[in-house]
Structure formats: C-alpha cells, structure tokens
C-alpha positions as CSV (number, residue, x, y, z in Angstrom):
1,X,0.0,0.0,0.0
2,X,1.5,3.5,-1.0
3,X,1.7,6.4,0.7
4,X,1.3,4.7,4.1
5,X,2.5,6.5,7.4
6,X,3.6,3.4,8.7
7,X,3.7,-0.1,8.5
8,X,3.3,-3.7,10.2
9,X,2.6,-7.3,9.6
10,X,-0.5,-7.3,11.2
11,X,-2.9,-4.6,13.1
12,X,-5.1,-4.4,15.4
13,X,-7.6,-2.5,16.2
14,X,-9.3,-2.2,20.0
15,X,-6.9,-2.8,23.1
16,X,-9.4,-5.0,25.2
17,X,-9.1,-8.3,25.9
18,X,-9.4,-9.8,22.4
19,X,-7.2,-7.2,20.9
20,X,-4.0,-7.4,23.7
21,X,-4.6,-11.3,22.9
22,X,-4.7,-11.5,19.2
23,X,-1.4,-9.1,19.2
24,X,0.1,-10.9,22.0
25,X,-0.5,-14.4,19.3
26,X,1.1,-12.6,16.3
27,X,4.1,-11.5,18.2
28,X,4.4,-14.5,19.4
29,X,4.1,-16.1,16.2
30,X,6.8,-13.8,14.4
31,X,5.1,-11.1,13.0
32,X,5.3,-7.5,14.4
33,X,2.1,-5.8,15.9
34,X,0.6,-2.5,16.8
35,X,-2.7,-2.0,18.8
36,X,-4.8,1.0,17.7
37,X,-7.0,2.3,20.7
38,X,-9.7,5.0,20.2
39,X,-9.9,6.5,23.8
40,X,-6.5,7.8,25.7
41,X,-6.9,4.2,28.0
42,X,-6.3,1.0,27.0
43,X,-7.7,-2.2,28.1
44,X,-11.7,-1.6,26.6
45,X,-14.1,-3.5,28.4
46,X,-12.6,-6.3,29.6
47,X,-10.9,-3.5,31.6
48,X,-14.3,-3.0,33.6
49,X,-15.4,-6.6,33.5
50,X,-14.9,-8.8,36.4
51,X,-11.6,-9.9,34.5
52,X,-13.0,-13.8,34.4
53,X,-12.7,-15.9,31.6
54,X,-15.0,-18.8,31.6
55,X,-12.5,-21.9,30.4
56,X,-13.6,-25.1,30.0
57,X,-11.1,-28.3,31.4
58,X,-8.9,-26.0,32.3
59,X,-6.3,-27.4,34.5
60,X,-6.9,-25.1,37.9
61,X,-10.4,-26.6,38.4
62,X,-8.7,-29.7,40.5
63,X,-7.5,-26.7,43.3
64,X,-11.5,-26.3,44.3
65,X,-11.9,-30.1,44.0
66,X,-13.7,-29.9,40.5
67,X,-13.4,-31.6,37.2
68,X,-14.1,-31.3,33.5
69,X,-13.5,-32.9,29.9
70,X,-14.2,-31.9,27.0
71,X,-17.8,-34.2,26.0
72,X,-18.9,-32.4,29.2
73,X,-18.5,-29.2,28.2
74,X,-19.8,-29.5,24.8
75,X,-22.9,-31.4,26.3
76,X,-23.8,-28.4,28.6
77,X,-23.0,-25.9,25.8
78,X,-25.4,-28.4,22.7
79,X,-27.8,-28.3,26.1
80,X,-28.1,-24.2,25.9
81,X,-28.2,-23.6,21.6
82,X,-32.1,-23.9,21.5
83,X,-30.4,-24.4,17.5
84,X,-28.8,-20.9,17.7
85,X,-25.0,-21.9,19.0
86,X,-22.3,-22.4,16.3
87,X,-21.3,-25.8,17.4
88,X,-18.0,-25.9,14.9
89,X,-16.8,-22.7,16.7
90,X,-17.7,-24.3,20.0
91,X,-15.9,-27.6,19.6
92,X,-12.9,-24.9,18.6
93,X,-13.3,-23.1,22.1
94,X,-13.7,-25.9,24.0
95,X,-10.6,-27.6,22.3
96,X,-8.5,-24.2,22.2
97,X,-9.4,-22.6,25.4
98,X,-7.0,-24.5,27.7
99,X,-4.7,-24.2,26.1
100,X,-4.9,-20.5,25.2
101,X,-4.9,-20.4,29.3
102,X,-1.2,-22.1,29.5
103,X,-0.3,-19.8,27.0
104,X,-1.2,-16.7,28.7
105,X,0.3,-17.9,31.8
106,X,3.4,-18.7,30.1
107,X,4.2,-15.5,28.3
108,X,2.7,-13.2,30.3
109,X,2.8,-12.1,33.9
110,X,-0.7,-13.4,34.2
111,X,-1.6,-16.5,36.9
112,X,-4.7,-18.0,37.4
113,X,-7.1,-20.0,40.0
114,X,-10.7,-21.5,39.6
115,X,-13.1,-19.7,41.6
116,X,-16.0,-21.2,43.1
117,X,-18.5,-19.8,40.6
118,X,-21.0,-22.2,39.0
119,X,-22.0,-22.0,35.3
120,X,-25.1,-19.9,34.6
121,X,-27.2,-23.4,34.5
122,X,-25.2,-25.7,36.6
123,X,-28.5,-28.1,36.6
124,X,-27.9,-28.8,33.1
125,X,-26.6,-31.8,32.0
126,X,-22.5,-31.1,31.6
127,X,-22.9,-28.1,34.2
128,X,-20.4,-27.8,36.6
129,X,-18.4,-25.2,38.9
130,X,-14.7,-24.2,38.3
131,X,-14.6,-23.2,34.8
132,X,-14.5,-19.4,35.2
133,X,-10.9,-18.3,36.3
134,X,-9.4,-15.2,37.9
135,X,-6.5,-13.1,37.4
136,X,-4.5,-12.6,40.5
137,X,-4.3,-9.1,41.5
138,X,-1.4,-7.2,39.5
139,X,1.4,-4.4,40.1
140,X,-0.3,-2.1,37.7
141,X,2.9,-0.4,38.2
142,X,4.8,-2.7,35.9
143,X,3.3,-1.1,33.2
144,X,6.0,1.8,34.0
145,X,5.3,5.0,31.3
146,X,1.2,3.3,30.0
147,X,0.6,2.5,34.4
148,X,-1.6,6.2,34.0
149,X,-3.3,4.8,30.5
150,X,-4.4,2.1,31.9
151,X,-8.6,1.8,32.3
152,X,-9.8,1.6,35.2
153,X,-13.4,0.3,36.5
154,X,-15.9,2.9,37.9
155,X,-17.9,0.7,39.8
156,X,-15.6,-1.4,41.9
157,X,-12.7,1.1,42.4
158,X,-10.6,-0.7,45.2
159,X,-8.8,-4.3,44.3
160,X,-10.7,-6.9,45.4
161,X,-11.1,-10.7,44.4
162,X,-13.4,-13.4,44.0
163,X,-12.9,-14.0,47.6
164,X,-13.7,-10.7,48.9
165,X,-16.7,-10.8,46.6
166,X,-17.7,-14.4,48.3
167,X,-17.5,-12.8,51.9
168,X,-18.8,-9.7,51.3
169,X,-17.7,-6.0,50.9
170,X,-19.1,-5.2,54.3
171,X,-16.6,-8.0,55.6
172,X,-13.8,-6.1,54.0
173,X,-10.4,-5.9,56.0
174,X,-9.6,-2.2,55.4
175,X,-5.9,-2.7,56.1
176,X,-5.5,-5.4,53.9
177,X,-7.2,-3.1,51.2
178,X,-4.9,-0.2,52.1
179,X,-1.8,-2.7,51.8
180,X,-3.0,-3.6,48.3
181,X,-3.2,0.5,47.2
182,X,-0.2,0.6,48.7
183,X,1.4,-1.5,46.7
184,X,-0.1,-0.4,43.7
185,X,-2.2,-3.7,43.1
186,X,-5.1,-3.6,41.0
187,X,-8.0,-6.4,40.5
188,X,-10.6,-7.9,38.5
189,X,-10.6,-6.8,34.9
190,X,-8.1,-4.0,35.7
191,X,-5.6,-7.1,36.7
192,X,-6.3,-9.0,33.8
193,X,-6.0,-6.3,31.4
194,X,-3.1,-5.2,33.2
195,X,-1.0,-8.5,32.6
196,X,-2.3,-9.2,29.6
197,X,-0.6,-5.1,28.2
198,X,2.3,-6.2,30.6
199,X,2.9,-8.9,28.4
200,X,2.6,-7.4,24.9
201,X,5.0,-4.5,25.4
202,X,7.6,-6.9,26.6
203,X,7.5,-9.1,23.5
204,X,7.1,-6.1,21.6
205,X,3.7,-5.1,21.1
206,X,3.5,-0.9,20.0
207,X,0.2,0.8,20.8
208,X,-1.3,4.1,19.3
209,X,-3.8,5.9,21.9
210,X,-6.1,8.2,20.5
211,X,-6.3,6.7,17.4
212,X,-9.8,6.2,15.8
213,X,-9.6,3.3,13.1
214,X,-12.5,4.8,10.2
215,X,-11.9,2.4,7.3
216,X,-10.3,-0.5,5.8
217,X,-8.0,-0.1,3.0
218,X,-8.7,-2.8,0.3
219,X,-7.1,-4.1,-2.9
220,X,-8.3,-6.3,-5.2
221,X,-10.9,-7.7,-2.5
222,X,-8.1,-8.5,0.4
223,X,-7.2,-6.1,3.0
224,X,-3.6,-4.5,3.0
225,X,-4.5,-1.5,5.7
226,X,-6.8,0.8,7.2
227,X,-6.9,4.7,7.9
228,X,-7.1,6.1,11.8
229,X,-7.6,9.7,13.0
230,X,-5.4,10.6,15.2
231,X,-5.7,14.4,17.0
232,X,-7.6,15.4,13.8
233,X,-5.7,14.3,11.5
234,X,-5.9,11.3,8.9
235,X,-3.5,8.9,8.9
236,X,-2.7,5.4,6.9
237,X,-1.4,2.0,7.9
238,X,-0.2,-0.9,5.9
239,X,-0.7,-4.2,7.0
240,X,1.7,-6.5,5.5
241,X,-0.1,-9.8,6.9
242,X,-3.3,-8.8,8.0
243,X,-6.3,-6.6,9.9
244,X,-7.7,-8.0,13.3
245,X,-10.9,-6.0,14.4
246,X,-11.3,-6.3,17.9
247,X,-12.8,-3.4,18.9
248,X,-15.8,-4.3,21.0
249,X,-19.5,-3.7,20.3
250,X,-22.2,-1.2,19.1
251,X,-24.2,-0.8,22.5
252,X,-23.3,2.8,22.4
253,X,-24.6,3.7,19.1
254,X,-28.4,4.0,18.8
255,X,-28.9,3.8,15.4
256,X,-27.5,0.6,15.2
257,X,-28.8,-1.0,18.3
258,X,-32.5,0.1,17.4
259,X,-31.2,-1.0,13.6
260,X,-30.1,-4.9,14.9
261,X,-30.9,-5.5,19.1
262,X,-34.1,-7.1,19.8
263,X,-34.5,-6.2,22.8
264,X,-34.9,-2.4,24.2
265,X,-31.5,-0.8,25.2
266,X,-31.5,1.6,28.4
267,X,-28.5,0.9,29.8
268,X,-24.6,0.2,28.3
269,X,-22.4,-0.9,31.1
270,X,-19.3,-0.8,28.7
271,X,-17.1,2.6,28.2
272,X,-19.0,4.5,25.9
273,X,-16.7,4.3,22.7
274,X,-17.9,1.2,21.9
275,X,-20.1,2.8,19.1
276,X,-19.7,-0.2,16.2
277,X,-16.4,1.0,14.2
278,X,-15.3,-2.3,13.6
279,X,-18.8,-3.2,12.4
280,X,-18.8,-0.5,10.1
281,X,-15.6,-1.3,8.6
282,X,-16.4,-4.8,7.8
283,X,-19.9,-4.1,6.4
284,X,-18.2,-1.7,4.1
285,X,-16.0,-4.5,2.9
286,X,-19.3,-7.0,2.4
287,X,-18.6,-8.9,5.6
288,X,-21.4,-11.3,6.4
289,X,-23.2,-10.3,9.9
290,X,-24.6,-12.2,12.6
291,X,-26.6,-12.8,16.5
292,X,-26.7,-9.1,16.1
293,X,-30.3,-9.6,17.6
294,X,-28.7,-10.5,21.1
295,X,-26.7,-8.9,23.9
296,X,-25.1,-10.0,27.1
297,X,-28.1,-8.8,29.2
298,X,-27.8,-7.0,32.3
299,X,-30.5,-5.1,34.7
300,X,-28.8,-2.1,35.9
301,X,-29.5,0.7,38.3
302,X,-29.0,4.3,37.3
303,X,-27.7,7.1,40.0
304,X,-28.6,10.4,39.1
305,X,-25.0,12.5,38.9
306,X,-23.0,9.3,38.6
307,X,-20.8,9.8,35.3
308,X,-18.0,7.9,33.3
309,X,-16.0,9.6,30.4
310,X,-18.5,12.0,30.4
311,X,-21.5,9.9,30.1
312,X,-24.6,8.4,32.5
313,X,-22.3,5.7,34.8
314,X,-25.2,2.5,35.2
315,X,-23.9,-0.1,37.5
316,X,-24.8,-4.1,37.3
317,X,-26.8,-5.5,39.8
318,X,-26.0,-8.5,42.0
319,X,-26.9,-8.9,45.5
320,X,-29.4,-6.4,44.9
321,X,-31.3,-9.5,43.3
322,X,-30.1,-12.1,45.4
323,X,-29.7,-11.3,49.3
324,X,-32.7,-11.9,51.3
325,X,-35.7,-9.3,51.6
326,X,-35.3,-8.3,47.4
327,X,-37.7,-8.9,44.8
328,X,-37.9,-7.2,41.2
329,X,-41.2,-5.9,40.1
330,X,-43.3,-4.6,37.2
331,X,-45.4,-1.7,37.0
332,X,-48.4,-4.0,37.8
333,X,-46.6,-4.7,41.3
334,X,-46.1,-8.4,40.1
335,X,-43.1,-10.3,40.2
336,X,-41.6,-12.0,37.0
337,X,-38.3,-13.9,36.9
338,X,-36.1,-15.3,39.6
339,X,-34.6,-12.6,40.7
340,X,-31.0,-14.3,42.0
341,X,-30.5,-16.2,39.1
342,X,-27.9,-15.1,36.0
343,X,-28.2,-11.5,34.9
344,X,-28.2,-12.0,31.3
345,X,-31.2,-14.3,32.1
346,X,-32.9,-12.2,34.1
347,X,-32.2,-8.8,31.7
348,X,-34.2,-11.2,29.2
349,X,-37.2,-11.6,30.8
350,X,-37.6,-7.6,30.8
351,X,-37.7,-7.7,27.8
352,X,-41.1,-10.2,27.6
353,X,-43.7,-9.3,25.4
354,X,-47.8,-8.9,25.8
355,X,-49.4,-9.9,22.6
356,X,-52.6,-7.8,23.6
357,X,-51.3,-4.9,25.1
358,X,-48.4,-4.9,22.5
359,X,-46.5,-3.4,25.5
360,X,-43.2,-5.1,27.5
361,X,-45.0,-5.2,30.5
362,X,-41.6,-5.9,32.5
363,X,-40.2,-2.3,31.7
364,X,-40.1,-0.6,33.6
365,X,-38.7,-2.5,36.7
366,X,-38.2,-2.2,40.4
367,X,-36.4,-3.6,43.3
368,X,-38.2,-3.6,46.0
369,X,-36.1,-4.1,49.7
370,X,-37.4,-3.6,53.2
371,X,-35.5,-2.0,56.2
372,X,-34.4,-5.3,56.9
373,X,-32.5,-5.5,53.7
374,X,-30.8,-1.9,54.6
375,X,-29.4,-3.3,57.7
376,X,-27.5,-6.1,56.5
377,X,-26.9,-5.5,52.8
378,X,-25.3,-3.1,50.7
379,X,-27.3,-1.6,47.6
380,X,-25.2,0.3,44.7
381,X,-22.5,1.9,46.1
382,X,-24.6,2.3,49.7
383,X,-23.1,0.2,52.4
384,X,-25.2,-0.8,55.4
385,X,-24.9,2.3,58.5
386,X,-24.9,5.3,56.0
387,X,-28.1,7.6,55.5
388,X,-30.4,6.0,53.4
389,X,-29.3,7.7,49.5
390,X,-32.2,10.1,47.4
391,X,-31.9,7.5,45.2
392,X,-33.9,5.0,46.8
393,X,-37.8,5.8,47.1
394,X,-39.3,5.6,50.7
395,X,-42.6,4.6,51.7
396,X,-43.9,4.2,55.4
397,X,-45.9,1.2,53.8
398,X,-45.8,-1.2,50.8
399,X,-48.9,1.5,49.1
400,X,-47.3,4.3,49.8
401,X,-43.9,3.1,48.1
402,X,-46.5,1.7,45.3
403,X,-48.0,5.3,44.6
404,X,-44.4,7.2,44.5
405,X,-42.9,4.7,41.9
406,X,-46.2,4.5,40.2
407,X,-47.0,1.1,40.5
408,X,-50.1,-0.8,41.0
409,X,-50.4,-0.8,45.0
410,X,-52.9,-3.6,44.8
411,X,-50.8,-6.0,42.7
412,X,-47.6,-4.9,45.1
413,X,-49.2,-5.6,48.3
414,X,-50.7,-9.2,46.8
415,X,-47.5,-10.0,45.5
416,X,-45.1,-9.4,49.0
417,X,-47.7,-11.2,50.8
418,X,-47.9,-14.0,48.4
419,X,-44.2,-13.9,48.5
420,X,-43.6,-13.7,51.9
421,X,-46.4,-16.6,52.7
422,X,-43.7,-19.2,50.6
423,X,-40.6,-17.6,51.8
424,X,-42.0,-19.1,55.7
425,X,-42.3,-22.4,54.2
426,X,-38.2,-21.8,52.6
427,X,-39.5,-22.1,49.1
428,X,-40.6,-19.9,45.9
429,X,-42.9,-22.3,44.0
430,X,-43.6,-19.1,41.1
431,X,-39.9,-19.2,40.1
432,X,-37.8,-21.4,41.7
433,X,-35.4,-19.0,43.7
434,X,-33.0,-20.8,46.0
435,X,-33.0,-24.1,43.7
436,X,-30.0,-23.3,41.5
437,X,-26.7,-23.8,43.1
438,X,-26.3,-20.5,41.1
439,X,-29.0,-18.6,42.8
440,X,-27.2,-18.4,45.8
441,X,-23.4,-17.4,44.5
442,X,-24.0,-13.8,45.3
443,X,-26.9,-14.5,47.8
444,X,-26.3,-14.6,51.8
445,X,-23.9,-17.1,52.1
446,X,-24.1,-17.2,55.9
447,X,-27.9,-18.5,56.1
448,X,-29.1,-22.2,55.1
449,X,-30.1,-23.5,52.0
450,X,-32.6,-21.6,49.8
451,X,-32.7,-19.1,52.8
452,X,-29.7,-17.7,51.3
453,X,-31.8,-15.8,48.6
454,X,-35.4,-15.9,50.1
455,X,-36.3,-13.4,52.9
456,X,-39.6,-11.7,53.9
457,X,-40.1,-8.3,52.9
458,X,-42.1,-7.1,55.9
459,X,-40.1,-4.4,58.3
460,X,-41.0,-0.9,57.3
461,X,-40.1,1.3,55.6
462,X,-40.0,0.1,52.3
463,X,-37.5,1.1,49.2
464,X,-37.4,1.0,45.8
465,X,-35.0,1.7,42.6
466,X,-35.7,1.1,39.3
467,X,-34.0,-1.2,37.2
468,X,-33.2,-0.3,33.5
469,X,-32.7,-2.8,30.7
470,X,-28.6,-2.8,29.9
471,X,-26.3,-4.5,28.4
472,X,-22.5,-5.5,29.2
473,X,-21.6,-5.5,25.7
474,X,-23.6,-6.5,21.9
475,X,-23.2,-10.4,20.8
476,X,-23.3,-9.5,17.1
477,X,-21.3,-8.7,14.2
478,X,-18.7,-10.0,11.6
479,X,-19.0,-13.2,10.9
480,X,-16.1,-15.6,11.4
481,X,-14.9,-18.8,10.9
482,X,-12.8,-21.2,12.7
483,X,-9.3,-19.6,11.9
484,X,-11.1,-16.2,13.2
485,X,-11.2,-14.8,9.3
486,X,-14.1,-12.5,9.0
487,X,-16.4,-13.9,6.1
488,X,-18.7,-12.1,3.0
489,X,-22.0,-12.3,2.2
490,X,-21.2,-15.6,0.1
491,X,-19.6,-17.2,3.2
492,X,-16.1,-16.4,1.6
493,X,-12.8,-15.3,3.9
494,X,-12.4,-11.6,3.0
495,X,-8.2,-11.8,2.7
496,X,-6.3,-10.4,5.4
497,X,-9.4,-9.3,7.8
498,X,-9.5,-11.2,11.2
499,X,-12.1,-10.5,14.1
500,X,-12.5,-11.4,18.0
501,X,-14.2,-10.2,20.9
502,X,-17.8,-8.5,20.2
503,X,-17.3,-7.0,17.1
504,X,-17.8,-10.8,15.8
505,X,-20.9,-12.6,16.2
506,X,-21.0,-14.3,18.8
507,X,-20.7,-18.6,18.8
508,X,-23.2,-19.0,21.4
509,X,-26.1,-17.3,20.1
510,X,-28.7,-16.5,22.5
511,X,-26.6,-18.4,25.4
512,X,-24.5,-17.3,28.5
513,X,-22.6,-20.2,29.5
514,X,-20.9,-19.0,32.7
515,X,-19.1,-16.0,34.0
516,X,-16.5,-15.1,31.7
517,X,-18.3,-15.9,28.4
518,X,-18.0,-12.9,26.6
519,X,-13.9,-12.1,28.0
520,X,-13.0,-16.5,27.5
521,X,-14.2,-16.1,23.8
522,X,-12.6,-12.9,23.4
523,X,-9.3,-14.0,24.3
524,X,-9.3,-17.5,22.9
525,X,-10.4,-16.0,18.9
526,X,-8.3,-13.1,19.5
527,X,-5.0,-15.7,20.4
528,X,-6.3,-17.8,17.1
529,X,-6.9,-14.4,14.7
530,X,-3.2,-13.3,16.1
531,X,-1.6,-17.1,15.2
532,X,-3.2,-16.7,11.5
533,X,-2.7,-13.6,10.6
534,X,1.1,-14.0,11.6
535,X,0.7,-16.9,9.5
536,X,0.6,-15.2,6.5
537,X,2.5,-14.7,4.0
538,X,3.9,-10.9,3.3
539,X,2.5,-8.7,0.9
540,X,4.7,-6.9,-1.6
C-alpha cells in the first residue's frame, strides 16, 4: 500500500481483551504488531469486567476439588443452543481454550485460579463449577510509562477478588485493602488487562492511543491496511499480513442498536466508545453479519450525577437481586423472573412481550427491599450504616412506596404477601429462587439452603430503585470462521481481515454459559486471529 504512514505485519484495532490477545499471538508467532486504541486508555471493556474468563477443562479446576472434559462441556453448551449456537466454533473453544490459558500464563505475567463460581445453569446436564478463572491481582505499576493509561473500573474502584466478593464487601479488612493500594495492586478486569498489556509490550507489542480506526484499506478484495484519526488528522497503515478487528460492540450507538438488538437498550455498562467501528468497517468491505439480535443482558441501576468519560455511569446488579428481603417488580406490582439467578437471564425476561397490550410489561422494573435488607446488605455503592441515598424511594408502607414509583399498590401488596407466605415455608414455587446452586453465588452465604436468597419483605419502611434494561456488551457482528477470518456475504474469507471479541458474532447465540463468556471467547479467537494472521504470508 503506497503512501502509508507506517507499516506492520499485522494490526489491530481495539486494546481490550481480544485485541492485547490477538497481538500478543502474532508476536508471538513472528510477525510485528501494533494496537490501535480510540480512547486515551487502553484495556476496553474487559478492563471494567470482572476480568474472568469462563474456560472449559482447564487445569486449575482440581484446586477447588472440581473436574471437566471436554464431551462435558460440549454437552452443557449443545444443552443451551435452542439451535442458535455455532457448534464448529464451540468444539474450537472448548478444544483451544485451555490451552490458550497455558499460553497466557506462560508468556505473560498473568496467573490464574478457579473460583467457586458455578456455570449460569449448573442443573444442566454437563454443568459444573470451576470453569470461570481469575487473574490474581497485579502491580499495575509494571506497566511503567502506560501504568496512567491504563482503564480503570468505575464501579468497583478498590482491588478486590473473588474472595472478597464471596465474603462480602461489608466483611472487607480495610488494612488489607490499604496494603493492596499501597502497593499499587489492582483487581478484576483492571488485573487481567493489566498483565495481559504487561505482556505485549515486553515481546514487543506498540500501541497508538487516541487513534480512531475509520476504514479499511482494500485491494483487489483483500485487506492491505486501514486509515485512523489521530488528534484530527488522517493517517494510513499498511498491513503487510493482516487486519484484526477487535474493537468491542455497538451498544453505544443508537442507530445501530434500534437498527439490529431485539430487545430495548437503556442501559450500556461498557465505556462509551464502543459505538460499532469495527462493524462499520467490515460491512463496508461486504462482511457477512450475525446474533446481532442478542446482547449480554444485564438489569442495571441508574444514580442520578453518577458519570464515566463523560457519560450516564449504570452499575450491574447482584446482590441487589439475590440477598434476602429483594424482589424485582413490574409496573403492575407483580413479580416475574427469579430474581438471584444469571443477569443475562434475568435482563431477558424484561424484555417479555404482551401480545394484547403490545407493550413489554416488565419495563419498567423495580427492586423492592425492606428496612431489613438496609441493615445487613449493601445496595449500589450504599453500604449498610450510611443515610439511606435520594436514590432509593421511601414509603412508610408497601402502598405508599407503590404510589411514588407508580406502580399498581394492589398487585404490590398481593405480590409481598404472596411472596412472603412461601418464603416461611423456605420455598418460591412461582420461580424457583434458592433451587440453582447459582441462585445463591452472590446470595447470603451465611444463612441455610434456599434461605440464602429468600427473605420476607415485611419491616418498614420500604425502598425501591428502578432497574433499567442494559447491556454489558452487543453479541453481534462480523462473521467468522474457525481460523477467526471474517467472512462475505457468500460465506467467503475476506483476505487479510481477522475478528474477535464483540465485534464478531458471537458462537453462542442467545446463550450465557458461565461467568467469563463474553472475555473467555474474546481472548481465545483473538490468540487464534493473532496465530493466523502471523501466518501469512507478506504482501509486496
């Protein structure tokens, strides 16, 4: 390509999880690599995720006494398709992805354990416990010069672990926090993002901040570059080998969420650049699209003031669902989902659709708590012993809280006393709650049995928030095969254009398998769209 600014085998575009990976591969694999970040921070979203990848068999799940192969894992995942999962790309996960774990551990900084977290549906034949993984917390300051540039999560802003999570935040041991700042530790996605940067530079890796990628440079239908902006200025990049777009999803950009999501959009959880570049760019270039209907689903609460880069902050929900003395309502007072069970799940079921009414009567939705709740549990950001925020709606009784969040008071009042009536007897026979080893994973874990997640709701007064419809991240886009090449309309490898991470469509249609399923995939494809793309050959 003439007239380029610069040049390099292969380049990437995005510096989250499946972009750091798929450079990390081609370096690896002897080709050089840059990483081409819109935003002034690097790391994307699995910089503000929890930092797990969900691995089947991989070989830490015997330290928490669990086990795995791979028939297992592809039973549970043939068990979840409802026809919609890519089963060649998930017989490639499940064989790659432990492997792609060794690797990170190997030529990074990166070590791993199995946490204790179940898959989304461990009932399911082939579910188990063990196969999401956690970085352990990093020396962010390792990353010398690109330590400031590194992004950082709004909503847990102290480095914590799965642990931590396990006992609580209230249980938290202050010192052992402040010895963790103190030595410039960092957790969760911030960790794993930290290592996985860590890693790159030191085999070589260059990244360019600031730099927007627009559009891919094609000749003769193969991809030999792309142009960037960078501080208002265009600028060109050959890429000898290859193009590996990996720069996240389209949840911030209306147009093409009211365009492609089924399913109503309130909320993005992700750092709002992810705006569908790398969409864009491979539609331009005919690339074949797909799941585009679905998203990683998440019901999120909204505090008024609460900001990130300059947009509305909206925080996932967890023990807001699951602790004792919770339940999720609609507007007619009613509930309509296990509340404690997976988010992605549960952020589906708002979306449920009356026929007649030609409404979603689950939007919007509420959590209702009583003062009980407030005294043991945290809500938000709120911990228990602080002045009860704005943000939550008070009502001296269960009608009064009813007529402030406009809500039917009838159908509230019939439903807590409905509810409370089965929680005596330790059982929710309308949904289940308490029945899935899963319901209970961010429940009360110092109670018995389905009294973990089931509590009454009957000390006043009452509070409310309402719950918006979000998303962690889009599950469409480019469509790829198994060597991670993005395809055309005709099912054809567009030459020299790779994908990973949510810009491609996503293997498991409509299903969540576990925590970690959107950062496992991301890194697995982006190490196998980073091993190809070094593989090939040099362009003149």
């Amino acid at each position: 390509m003439s007239g380029a600014d610069e040049s390099f085998d292969v380049v990437v575009v995005g510096s989250g999880g499946a972009g750091v990976a798929a450079a990390l591969s081609a370096r690896h694999h002897g080709a050089s690599a840059v990483v081409l970040e819109r935003s002034d921070k690097l790391g994307g979203t699995t910089a503000v995720s929890a930092g797990v990848p969900w691995i089947p068999d991989n070989h830490h799940m015997h330290e928490i006494g669990s086990s795995d192969s791979r028939e297992q894992a592809l039973t549970y995942l043939r068990g979840l398709s409802l026809g919609g999962m890519d089963m060649e790309l998930a017989e490639l996960y499940v064989d790659e992805a432990p492997q792609v774990l060794r690797f990170l551990e190997a030529e990074t900084p990166l070590s791993f354990s199995a946490i204790s977290l179940p898959d989304y549906h461990p009932e399911k034949p082939g579910g188990t416990v063990g196969r999401s993984v956690e970085p352990a917390l990093f020396p962010a300051g390792e990353l010398g010069d690109l330590r400031p540039h590194l992004r950082s999560t709004p909503c847990i802003p102290i480095p914590v672990c799965w642990q931590d999570v396990q006992d609580g935040f209230d249980a938290l041991d202050l010192q052992v926090v402040g010895d963790r700042v103190a030595k410039g530790l960092v957790g969760t996605g911030e960790a794993l993002m930290a290592g996985l940067i860590k890693g790159a530079v030191d085999k070589g890796v260059e990244f360019r901040r600031g730099a927007r990628a627009r559009r891919l440079v094609l000749e003769g239908g193969t991809v030999v570059g792309l142009e960037y902006e960078d501080g208002g200025e265009t600028r060109t990049v050959t890429a000898r080998r290859a193009v590996i777009l990996a720069s996240g999803g389209f949840e911030w950009n209306e147009q093409l969420v009211k365009d492609h999501v089924a399913g109503p959009v309130e909320a993005p959880l992700s750092p709002p650049f992810n705006e569908g570049d790398g969409l864009l760019m491979a539609m331009e270039a005919r690339a074949a699209i797909a799941n585009t209907k679905e998203a990683y689903w998440m019901p999120a609460l909204r505090i008024p003031g609460e900001e990130y880069d300059g947009r509305q902050l909206h925080r996932l929900t967890g023990g807001e669902r699951a602790n004792p003395r919770s339940i999720m309502v609609n507007r007619a007072g009613r509930r309509f989902v296990n509340e404690a069970h997976n988010y992605s799940d549960v952020g589906r079921a708002m979306h449920n659709f009356d026929e007649m009414a030609f409404d979603h009567p689950n939007l919007p939705a509420w959590i209702v708590v009583d003062a009980g709740y407030l005294k043991q549990y945290f809500f938000g950001p709120w911990l228990p012993g602080r002045p009860v925020p704005d943000w939550l709606e008070t009502g001296a009784t269960l009608r009064e809280l009813a007529e402030r969040i406009g809500v039917d008071p009838d159908g509230l009042e019939a439903t807590v006393e409905r509810f409370n009536r089965h929680v005596a007897n330790g059982s929710d026979p309308d949904f289940g709650r308490g029945t899935s080893s899963y319901d209970l994973a961010f429940a009360d874990r110092s109670r018995q049995g389905a009294l973990q997640t089931l509590g009454p709701i009957e000390d006043a007064p009452f509070y409310a928030c309402r719950v918006y419809s979000g998303v962690l991240g889009t599950k469409g886009g480019a469509k790829i095969n198994a060597r991670a090449e993005v395809l055309d309309v005709r099912g054809e490898p567009i030459g020299g254009l790779y994908a990973a991470g949510n810009v491609s469509a996503g293997f498991t249609g409509m299903a969540y398998p576990g925590g970690g399923g959107t950062v496992g995939p991301a890194l697995v494809f982006g190490h196998i769209a980073g091993r190809n793309a070094a593989a090939r050959k040099d362009r003149d």
